[in-house]
C-alpha positions as CSV (number, residue, x, y, z in Angstrom):
1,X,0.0,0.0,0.0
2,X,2.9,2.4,0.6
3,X,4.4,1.6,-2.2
4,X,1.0,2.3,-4.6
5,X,0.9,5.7,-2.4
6,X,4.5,6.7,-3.4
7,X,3.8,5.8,-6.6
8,X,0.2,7.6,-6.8
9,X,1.8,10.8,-5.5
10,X,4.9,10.5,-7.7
11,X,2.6,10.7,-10.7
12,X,0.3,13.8,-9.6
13,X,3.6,15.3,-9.1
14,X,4.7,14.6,-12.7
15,X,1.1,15.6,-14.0
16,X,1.7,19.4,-12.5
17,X,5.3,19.6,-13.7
18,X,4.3,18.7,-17.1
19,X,0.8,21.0,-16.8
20,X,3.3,24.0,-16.0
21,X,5.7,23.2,-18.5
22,X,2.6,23.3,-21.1
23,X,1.6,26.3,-20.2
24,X,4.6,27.7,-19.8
25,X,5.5,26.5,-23.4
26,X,1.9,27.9,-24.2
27,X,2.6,31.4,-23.1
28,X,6.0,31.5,-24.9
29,X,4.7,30.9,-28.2
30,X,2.7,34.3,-27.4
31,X,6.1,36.6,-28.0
32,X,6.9,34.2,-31.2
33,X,3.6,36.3,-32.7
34,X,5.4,39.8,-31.8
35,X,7.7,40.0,-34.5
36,X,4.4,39.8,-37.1
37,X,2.4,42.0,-35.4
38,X,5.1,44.6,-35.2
39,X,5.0,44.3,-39.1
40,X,1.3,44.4,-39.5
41,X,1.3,47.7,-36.9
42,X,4.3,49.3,-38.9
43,X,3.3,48.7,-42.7
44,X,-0.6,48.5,-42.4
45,X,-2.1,49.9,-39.4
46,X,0.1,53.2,-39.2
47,X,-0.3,54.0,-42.9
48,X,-4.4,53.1,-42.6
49,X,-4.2,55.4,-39.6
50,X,-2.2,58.0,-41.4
51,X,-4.2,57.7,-44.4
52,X,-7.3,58.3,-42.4
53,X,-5.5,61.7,-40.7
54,X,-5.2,62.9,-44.3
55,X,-9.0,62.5,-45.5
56,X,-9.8,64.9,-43.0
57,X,-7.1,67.6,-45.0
58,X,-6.9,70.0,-47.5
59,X,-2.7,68.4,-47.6
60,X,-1.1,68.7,-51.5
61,X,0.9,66.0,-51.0
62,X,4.1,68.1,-51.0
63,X,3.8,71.2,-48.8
64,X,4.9,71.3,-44.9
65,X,1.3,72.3,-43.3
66,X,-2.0,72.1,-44.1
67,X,-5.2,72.7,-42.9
68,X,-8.0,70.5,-41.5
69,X,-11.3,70.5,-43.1
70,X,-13.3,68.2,-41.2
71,X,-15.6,66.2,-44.2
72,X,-15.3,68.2,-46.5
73,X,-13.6,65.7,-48.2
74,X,-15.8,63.2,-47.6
75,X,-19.1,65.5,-48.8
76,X,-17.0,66.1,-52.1
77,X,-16.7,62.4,-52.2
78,X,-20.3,61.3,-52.3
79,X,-21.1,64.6,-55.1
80,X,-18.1,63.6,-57.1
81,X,-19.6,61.5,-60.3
82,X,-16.2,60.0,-60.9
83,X,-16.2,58.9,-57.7
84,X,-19.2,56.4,-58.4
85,X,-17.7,55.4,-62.0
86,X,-14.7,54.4,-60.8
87,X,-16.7,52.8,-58.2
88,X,-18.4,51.0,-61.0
89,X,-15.3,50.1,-62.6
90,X,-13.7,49.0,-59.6
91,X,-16.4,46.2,-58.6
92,X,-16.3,45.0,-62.2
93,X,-12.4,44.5,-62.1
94,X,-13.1,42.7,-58.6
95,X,-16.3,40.0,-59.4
96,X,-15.8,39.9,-63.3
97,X,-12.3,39.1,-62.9
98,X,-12.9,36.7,-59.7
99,X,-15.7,34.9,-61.4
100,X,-13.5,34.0,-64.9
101,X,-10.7,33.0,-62.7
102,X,-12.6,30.7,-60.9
103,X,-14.7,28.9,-63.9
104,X,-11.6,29.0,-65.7
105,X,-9.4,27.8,-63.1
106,X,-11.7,24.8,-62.1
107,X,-12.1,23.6,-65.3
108,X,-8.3,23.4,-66.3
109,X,-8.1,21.7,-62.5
110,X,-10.4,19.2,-63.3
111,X,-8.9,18.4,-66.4
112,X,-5.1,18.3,-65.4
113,X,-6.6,15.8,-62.8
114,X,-7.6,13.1,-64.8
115,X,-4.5,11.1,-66.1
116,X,-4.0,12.9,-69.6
117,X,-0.3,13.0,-71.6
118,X,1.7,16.3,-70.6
119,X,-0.1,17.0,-67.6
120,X,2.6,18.9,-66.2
121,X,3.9,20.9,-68.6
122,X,0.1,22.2,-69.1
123,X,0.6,23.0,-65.7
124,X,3.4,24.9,-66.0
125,X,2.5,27.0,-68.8
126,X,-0.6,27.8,-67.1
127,X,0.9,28.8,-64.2
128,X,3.5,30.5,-65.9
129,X,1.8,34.0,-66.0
130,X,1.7,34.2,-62.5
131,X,6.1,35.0,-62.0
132,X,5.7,38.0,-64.5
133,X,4.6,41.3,-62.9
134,X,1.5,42.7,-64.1
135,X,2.9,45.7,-65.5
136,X,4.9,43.9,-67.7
137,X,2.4,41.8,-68.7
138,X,0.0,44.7,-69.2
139,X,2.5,46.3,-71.5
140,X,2.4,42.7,-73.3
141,X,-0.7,42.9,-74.0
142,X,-0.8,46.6,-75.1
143,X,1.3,45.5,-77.6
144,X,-1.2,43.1,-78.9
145,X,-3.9,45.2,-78.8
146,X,-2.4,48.8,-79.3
147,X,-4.5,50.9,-82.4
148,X,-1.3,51.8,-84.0
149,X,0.6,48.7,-84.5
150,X,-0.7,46.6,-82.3
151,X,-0.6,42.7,-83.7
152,X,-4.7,42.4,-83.4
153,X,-4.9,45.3,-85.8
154,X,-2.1,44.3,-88.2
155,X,-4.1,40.5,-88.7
156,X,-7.2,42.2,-89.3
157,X,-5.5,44.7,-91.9
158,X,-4.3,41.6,-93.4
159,X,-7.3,40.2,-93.6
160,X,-8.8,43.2,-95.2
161,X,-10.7,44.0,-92.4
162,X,-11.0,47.5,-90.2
163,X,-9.0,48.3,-87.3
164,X,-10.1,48.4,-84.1
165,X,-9.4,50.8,-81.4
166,X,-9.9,48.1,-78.3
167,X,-8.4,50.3,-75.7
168,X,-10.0,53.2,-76.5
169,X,-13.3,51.7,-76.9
170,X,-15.1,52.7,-73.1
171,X,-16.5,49.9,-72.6
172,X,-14.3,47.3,-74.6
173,X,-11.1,48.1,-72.8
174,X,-13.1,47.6,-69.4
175,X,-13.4,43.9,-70.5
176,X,-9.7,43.6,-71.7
177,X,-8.7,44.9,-68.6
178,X,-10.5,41.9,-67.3
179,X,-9.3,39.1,-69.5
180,X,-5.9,40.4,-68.8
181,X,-6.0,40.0,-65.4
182,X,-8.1,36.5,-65.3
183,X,-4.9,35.4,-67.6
184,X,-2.3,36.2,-65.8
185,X,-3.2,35.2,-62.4
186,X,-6.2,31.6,-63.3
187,X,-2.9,29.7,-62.7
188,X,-2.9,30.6,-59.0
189,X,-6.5,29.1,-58.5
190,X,-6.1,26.3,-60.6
191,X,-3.4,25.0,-58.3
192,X,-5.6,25.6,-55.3
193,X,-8.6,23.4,-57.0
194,X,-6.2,21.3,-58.2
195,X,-4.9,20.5,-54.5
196,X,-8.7,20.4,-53.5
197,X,-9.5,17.7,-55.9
198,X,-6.8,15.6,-55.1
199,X,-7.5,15.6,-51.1
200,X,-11.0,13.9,-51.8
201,X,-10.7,10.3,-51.6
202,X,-11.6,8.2,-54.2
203,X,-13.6,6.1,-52.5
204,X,-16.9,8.4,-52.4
205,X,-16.6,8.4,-56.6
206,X,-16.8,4.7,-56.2
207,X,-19.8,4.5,-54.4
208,X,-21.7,7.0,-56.5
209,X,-20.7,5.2,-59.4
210,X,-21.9,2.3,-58.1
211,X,-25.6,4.0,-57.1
212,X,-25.4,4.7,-60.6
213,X,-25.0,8.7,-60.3
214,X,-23.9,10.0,-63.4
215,X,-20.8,12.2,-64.2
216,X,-23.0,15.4,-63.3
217,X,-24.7,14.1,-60.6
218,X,-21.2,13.4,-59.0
219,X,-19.4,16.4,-59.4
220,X,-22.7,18.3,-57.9
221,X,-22.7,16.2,-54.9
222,X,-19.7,14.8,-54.2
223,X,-17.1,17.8,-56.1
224,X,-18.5,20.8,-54.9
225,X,-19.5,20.6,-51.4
226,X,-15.5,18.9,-50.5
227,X,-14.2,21.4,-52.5
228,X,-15.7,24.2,-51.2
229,X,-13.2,25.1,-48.8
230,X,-10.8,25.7,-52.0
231,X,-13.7,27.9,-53.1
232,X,-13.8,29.9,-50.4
233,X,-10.2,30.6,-50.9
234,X,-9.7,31.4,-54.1
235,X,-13.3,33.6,-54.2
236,X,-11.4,35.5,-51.4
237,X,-8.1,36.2,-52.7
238,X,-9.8,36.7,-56.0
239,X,-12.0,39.2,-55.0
240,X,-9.1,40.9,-53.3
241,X,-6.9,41.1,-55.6
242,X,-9.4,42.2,-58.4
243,X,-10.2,45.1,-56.1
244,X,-7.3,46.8,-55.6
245,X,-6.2,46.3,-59.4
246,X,-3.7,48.9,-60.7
247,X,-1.1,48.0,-62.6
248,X,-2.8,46.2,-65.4
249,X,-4.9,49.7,-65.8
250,X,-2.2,51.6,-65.9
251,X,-0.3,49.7,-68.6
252,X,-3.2,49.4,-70.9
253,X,-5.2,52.1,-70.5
254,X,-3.8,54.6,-68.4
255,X,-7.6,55.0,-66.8
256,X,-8.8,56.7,-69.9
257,X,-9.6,57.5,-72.1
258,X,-10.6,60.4,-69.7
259,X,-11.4,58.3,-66.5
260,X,-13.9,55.7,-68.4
261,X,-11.4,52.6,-67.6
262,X,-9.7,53.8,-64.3
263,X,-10.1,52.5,-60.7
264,X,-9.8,53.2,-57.1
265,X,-6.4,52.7,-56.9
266,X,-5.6,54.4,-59.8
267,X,-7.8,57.2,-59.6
268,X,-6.2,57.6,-56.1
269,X,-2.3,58.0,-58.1
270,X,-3.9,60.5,-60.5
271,X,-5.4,62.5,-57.7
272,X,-2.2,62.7,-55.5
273,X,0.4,62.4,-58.1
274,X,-1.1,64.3,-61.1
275,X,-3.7,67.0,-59.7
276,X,-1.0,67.3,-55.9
277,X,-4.9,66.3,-54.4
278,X,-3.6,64.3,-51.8
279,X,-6.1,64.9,-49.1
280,X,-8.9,63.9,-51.2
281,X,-6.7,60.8,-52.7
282,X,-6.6,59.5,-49.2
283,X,-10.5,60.0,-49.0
284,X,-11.1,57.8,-52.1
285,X,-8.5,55.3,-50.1
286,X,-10.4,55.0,-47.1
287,X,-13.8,54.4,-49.2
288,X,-11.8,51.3,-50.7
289,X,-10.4,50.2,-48.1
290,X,-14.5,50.0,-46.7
291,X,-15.3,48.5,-49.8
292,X,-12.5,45.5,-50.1
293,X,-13.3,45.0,-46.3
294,X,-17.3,44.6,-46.6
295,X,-17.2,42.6,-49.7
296,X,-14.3,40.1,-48.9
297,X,-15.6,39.5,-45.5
298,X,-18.9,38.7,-46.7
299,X,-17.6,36.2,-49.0
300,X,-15.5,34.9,-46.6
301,X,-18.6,34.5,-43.9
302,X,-20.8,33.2,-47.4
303,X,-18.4,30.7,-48.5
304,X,-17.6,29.5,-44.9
305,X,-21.5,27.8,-44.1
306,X,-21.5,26.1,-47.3
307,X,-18.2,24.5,-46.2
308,X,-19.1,20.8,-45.2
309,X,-16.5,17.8,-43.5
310,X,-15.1,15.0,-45.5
């Protein structure tokens, strides 16, 4: 009996040295997250902070002083009418672009999953777009598509047809700017669905193929709901991304002609770096930032319940 005592209290003993050294362990991973929120303080919070100082200024963008104007800036804002076309353009950038990436980028995914000949190579050249920075591959495409000689025009001039002026077409180069960017960056959500597909086990095709469900049925019941969490990732990033497009509009267009093709972001460079408007730059800012915030976080919550377990 003494001995099962000893023993008894030897192990509680143990228990609370180990239960201290876990928390202790616990509460030391704490300063590990330090370093990254310095970051995130320093490059995102300060300058959102900053940013939202400014709105409420009359600042140039270059002068030593300035004057505080309360919201004014922010009544100019909301009876500005370029304001709510760049607006416009801005959420067609973000969904257009997010919705072609993501067809697009599933289907290639499903077909580089089945076993077909160069599946990696296909891959690869898919994907390659991705390493090239979007200005330079907005100044690629200018090239194709530039009124004087741009390659689209010289075909069709071969062809005895008419020239086109794509980029100076309103509401054409709104779309290029699109197609563009659903190009150069499908290869990043075709991985993603290509990783989603191949995490869902093989056995629940087996089973609906023995039910009898057909190729539709499966991929509606089976494809969809497991890779949904893939969807939710992508649709985020997507959206993102598309929102805060710039370069891509600036290589092709410019934002014009006038300011028919240009968004936030850009409409925030010409305001601070062509008309010195900086105060009212960091207005249209602030109304984007609101903007990328609502709408990614309400596909994030969206995307999240349809999300089901494997």
């Amino acid at each position: 009996m003494i001995g099962a005592e000893t023993a008894k209290n030897t192990l509680v003993k143990t228990k609370g040295k180990r239960s201290k050294l876990g928390k202790w362990q616990e509460s030391s991973l704490w300063w590990m997250y330090l370093p990254a929120l310095a970051a995130v303080c320093f490059f995102i919070l300060y300058p959102f902070l900053n940013g939202l100082k400014i709105s409420f200024t009359n600042w140039d963008g270059f002068s030593q002083t300035f004057d505080y104007v309360g919201l004014k800036q922010y009544t100019r804002l909301l009876k500005d009418p370029d304001t709510w076309l760049v607006v416009r353009n801005t959420l067609l950038y973000g969904i257009g672009s997010t919705l072609f990436q993501n067809i697009v980028g599933l289907l290639y995914a499903l077909l580089l999953n089945q076993s077909i000949k160069m599946r990696a190579i296909t891959r690869t050249i898919v994907y390659l777009p991705v390493i090239i920075s979007p200005l330079i591959m907005g100044y690629i495409w200018y090239f194709f598509f530039a009124f004087q000689g741009g390659a689209l025009n010289d075909v069709l001039l071969f062809l005895g047809l008419h020239k086109v002026n794509a980029l100076g077409d309103p509401t054409m180069n709104k779309w290029l700017i699109v197609f563009v960017n659903t190009y150069q960056f499908v290869g990043i959500a075709m991985i993603i669905y290509l990783a989603g597909l191949q995490s869902i086990s093989k056995d629940y095709y087996e089973a609906a193929q023995i039910d009898g469900a057909s190729a539709l049925q499966q991929f509606k019941n089976i494809t969809l709901p497991l890779l949904m969490p893939s969807i939710t990732i992508n649709m985020v990033l997507n959206i993102i991304g598309g929102l805060k497009l710039f370069d891509v509009i600036i290589a092709l267009t410019g934002g014009g002609p006038g300011n028919s093709s240009q968004s936030m972001s850009t409409y925030m460079y010409d305001l601070y770096f062509n008309r010195q408007d900086a105060g009212y730059a960091a207005t249209q800012g602030i109304l984007m930032a609101v903007i990328i915030l609502v709408i990614s976080l309400g596909a994030l919550l969206f995307f999240k319940r349809k999300e089901v377990e494997a």
